[in-house]
C-alpha positions as CSV (number, residue, x, y, z in Angstrom):
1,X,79.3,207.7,65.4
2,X,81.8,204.6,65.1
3,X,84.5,207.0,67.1
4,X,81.7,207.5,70.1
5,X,80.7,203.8,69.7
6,X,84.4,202.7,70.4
7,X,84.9,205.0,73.0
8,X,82.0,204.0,75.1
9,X,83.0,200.2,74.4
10,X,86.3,200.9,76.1
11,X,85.1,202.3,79.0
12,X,82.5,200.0,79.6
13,X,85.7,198.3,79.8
14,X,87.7,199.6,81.9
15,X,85.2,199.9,84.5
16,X,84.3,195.8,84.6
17,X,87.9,195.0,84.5
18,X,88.6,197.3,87.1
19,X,85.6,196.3,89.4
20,X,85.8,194.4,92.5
21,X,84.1,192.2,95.7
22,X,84.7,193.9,98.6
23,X,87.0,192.5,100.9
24,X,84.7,192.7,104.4
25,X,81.3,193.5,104.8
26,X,80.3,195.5,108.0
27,X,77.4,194.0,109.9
28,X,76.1,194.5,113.2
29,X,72.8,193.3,114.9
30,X,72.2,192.4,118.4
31,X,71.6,188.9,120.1
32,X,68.3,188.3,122.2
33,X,67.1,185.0,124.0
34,X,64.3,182.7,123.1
35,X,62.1,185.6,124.9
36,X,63.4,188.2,122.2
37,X,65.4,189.9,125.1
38,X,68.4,191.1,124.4
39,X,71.5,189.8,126.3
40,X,74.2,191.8,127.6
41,X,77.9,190.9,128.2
42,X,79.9,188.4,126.3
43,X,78.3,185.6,124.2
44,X,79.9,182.9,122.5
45,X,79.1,182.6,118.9
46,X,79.5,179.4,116.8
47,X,79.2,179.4,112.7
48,X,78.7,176.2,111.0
49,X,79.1,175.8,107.4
């Protein structure tokens, strides 16, 4: 039981030490107007923290 115990501890482990964020996050939407229509074309987008 103790050998199974440890065992299971360790690979609890293993798989926290080994875990990760991701590196990008794929989004998409689409932009509409204050009419909820949805543009076309280029936009220019601004973020602001």
């Amino acid at each position: 039981m103790k050998k199974i115990f440890t065992i299971s501890l360790f690979l609890i482990f293993n798989a926290v030490l080994f875990a990760q964020i991701p590196g990008l996050i794929s989004y998409q939407g689409y932009i509409t107007d204050a009419n909820n229509i949805p543009r076309s074309g280029n936009v220019i987008i601004t973020f602001i923290n």
